[in-house]
C-alpha atoms as one frame of an Amber mdcrd trajectory, in Angstrom:
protein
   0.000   0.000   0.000   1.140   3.013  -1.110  -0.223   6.130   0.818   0.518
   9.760   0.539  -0.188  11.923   3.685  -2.848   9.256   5.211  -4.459   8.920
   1.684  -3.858   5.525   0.050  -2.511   6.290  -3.147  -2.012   2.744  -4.800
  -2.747  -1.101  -3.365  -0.674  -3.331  -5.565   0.012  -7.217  -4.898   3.544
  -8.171  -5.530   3.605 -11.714  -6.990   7.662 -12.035  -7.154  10.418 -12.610
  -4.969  11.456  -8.922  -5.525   9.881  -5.825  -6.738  11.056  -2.138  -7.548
   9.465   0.960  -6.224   9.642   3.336  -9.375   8.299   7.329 -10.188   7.789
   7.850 -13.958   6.855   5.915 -16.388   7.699   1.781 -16.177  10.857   0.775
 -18.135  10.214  -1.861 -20.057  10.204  -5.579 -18.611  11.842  -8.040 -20.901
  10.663 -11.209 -19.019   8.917 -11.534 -15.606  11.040 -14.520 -14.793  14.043
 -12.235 -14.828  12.888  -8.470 -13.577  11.736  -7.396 -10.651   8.113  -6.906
 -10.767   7.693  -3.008 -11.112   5.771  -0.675  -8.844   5.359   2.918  -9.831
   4.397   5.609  -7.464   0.904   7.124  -8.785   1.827  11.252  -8.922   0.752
  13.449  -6.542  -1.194  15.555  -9.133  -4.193  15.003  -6.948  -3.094  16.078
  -3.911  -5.262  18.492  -2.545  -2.498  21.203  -0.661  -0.156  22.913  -3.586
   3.165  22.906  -1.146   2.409  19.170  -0.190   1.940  18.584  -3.663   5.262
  20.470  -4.988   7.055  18.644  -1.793   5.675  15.053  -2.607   6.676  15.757
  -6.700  10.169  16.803  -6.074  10.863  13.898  -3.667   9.454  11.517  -6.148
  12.172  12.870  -8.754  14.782  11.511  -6.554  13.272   7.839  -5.762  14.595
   6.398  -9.869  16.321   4.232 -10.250  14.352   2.898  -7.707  13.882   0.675
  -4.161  14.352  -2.948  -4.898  12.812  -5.533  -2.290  13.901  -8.947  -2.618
  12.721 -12.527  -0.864  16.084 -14.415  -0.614  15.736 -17.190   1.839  13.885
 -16.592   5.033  14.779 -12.902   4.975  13.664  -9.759   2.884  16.142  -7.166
   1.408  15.686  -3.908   0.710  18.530  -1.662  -1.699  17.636   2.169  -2.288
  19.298   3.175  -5.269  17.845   6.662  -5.857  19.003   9.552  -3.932  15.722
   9.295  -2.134  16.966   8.834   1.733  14.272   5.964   2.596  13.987   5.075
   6.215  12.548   1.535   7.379  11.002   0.051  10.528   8.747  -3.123  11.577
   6.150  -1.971  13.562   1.918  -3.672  13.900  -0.524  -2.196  11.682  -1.675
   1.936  11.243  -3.559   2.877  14.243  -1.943   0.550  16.931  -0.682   1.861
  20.393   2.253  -0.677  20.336   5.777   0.593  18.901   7.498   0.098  16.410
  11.190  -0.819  16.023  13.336   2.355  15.658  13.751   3.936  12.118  16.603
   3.096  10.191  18.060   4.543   6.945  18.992   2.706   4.601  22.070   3.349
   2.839  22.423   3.615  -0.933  23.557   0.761  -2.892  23.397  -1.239  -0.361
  21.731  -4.620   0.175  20.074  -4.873   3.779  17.716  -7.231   5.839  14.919
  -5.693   6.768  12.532  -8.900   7.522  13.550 -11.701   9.408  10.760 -14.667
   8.909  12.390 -16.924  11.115  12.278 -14.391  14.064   8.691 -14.097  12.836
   7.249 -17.309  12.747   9.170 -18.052  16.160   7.809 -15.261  17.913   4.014
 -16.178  16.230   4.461 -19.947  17.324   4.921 -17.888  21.036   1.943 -16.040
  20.542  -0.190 -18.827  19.833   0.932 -20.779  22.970   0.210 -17.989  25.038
   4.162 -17.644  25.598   4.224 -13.945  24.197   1.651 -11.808  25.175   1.746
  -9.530  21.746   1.203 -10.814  17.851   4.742 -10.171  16.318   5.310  -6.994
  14.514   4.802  -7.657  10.727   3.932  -4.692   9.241   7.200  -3.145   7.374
   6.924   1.065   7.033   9.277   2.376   4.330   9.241   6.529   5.049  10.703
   8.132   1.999  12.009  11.186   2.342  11.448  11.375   6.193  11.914   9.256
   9.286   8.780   7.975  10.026   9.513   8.097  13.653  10.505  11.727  13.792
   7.653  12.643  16.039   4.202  12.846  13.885   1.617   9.967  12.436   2.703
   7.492  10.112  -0.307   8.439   8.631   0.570  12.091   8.174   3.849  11.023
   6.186   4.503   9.746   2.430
């Protein structure tokens, strides 16, 4: 889910073991065995504030080449590529008092784990015997542009 200031923007299923967060138009997929599976940020055009929508447009220029997400094993990687500073954390869904893990930035051109299934499915086989008292976090919040954590709603953030 894609959401721009609290307003989903875009729901997309990814049906890959890695995807690519794009702005512009899609470059061209030779086969889907072989390229990531392509998500494009919808533009801000319809945003309804003219300085969040100049803000949001500008940012979006830096996000190409891209964010690449990638399944590889029990574990998903994230590598930010464009000079878009993109911060992540693992937190429970939008509108839930717990916390989530502290934003992290991750660095250009670099591959990094930002899922760890095995920690997951431990932690929900706990949860199901009544040995953890919380579900695990799952839900992973990519802030672009911003640390999501910097003192305002998720939902107030691109």
């Amino acid at each position: 889910t894609i959401m721009y200031k609290g307003r989903t923007v875009l729901q997309a299923m990814v049906g890959q073991p890695s995807c690519v967060f794009l702005y512009g138009p899609p470059g061209p997929a030779i086969r889907a065995s072989e390229e990531p599976q392509q998500v494009v940020f919808p533009s801000p055009a319809e945003l309804p504030d003219q300085k969040q929508l100049h803000y949001t447009g500008k940012l979006l220029q830096h996000v190409t080449p891209g964010l690449q997400l990638e399944q590889r094993g029990l574990a998903l990687w994230a590598r930010r590529m464009g000079k878009c500073k993109v911060y992540w954390e693992v937190g429970s869904p939008l509108g839930s008092a717990s916390p989530s893990s502290p934003a992290q930035l991750l660095e250009r051109n670099c591959n990094t784990p930002i899922f760890d299934f095995s920690t997951f499915f431990r932690e929900l086989g706990e949860f199901r015997t009544r040995r953890r008292q919380g579900s695990p976090h799952y839900t992973i919040y990519l802030g672009f542009g911003q640390d999501l954590s910097a003192g305002r709603p998720k939902e107030k953030s691109l």
